[in-house]
C-alpha positions in Angstrom: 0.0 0.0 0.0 2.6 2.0 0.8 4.2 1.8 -2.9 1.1 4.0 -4.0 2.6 7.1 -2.2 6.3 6.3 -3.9 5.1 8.9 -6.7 4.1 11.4 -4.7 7.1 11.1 -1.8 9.3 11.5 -4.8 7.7 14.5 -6.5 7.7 16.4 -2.9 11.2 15.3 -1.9 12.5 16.4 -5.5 10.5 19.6 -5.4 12.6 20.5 -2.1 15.7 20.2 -3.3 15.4 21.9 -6.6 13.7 24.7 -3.8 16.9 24.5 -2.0 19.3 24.0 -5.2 17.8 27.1 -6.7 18.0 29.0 -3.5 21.9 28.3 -2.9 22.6 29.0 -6.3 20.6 32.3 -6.4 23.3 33.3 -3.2 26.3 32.0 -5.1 26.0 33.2 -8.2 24.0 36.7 -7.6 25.6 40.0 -7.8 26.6 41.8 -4.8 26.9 45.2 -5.4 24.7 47.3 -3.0 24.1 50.8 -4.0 22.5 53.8 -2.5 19.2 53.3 -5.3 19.1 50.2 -4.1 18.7 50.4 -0.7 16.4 53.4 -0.5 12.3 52.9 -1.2 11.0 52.6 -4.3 7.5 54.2 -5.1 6.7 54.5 -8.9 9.9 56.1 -9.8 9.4 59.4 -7.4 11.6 60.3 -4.2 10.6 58.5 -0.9 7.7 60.6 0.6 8.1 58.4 4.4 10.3 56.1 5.7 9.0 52.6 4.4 8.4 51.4 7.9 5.4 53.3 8.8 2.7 51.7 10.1 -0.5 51.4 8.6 -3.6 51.7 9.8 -5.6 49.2 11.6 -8.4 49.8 8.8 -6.7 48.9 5.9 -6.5 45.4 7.4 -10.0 45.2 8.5 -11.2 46.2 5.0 -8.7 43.9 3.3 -9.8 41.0 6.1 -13.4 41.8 5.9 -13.0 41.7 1.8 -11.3 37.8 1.9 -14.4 37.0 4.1 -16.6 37.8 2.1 -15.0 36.5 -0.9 -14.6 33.5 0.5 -17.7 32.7 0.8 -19.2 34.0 -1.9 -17.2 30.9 -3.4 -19.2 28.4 -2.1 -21.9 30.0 -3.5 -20.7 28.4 -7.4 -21.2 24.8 -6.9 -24.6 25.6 -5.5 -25.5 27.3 -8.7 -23.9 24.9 -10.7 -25.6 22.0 -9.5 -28.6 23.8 -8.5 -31.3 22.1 -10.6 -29.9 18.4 -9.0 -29.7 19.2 -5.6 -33.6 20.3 -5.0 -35.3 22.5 -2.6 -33.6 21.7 0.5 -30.6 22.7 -0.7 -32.1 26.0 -2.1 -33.8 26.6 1.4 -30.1 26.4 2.6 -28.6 28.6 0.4 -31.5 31.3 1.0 -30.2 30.4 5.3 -26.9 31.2 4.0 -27.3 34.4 1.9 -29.4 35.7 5.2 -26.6 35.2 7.5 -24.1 36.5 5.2 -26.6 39.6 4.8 -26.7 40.0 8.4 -22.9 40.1 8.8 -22.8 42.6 6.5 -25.2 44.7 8.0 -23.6 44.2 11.0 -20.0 45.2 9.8 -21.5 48.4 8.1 -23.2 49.3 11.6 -20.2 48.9 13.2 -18.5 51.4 11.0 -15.7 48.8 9.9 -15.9 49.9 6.5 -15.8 53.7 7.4 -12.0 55.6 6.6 -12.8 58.4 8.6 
């Protein structure tokens, strides 16, 4: 049984060393010559406004957070309607559970100004 995974333990083991080969030879062989444009920040091609090591705000993470949510699953959503005509109503009376609770998050996200870049 254990010949089955041979394959596989191969194809992982050889995909971490040509990881590691690549990695040591990206070291060895790579140039080394550090200059001043290449240490300072790069935005678009204009001088450095701010150091590069601000902080951001909290909000950009709750909006970038809140958007994977969402996203997410708004995914599961496509094999529903995909095989919505097979799967009958109590899968429909699911979905409609679903869309309500996401709905309600939402609602409850925009109430509690989350969304809001004040």
């Amino acid at each position: 049984m254990l010949s089955d995974y041979v394959p596989l333990i191969f194809m992982v083991v050889f995909g971490f060393a040509i990881g590691v080969v690549f990695l040591l030879a990206a070291e060895w062989l790579g140039a080394r010559r550090r200059t001043k444009e290449k240490a300072s920040t790069y935005e678009s091609g204009m001088p450095p406004v701010r150091t590069a090591r601000e902080r951001f705000s909290v909000k950009f993470y709750m909006v970038a957070v809140l958007f994977i949510l969402f996203d997410i699953e708004i995914v599961f959503m496509y094999p529903w309607a995909v095989q919505f005509k097979e799967l009958g109503s109590t899968a429909f009376v699911a979905m409609i559970l679903f869309i309500v609770l996401l709905l309600a998050g939402y609602i409850y996200v925009i109430r509690k100004g989350a969304l809001k870049w004040d």
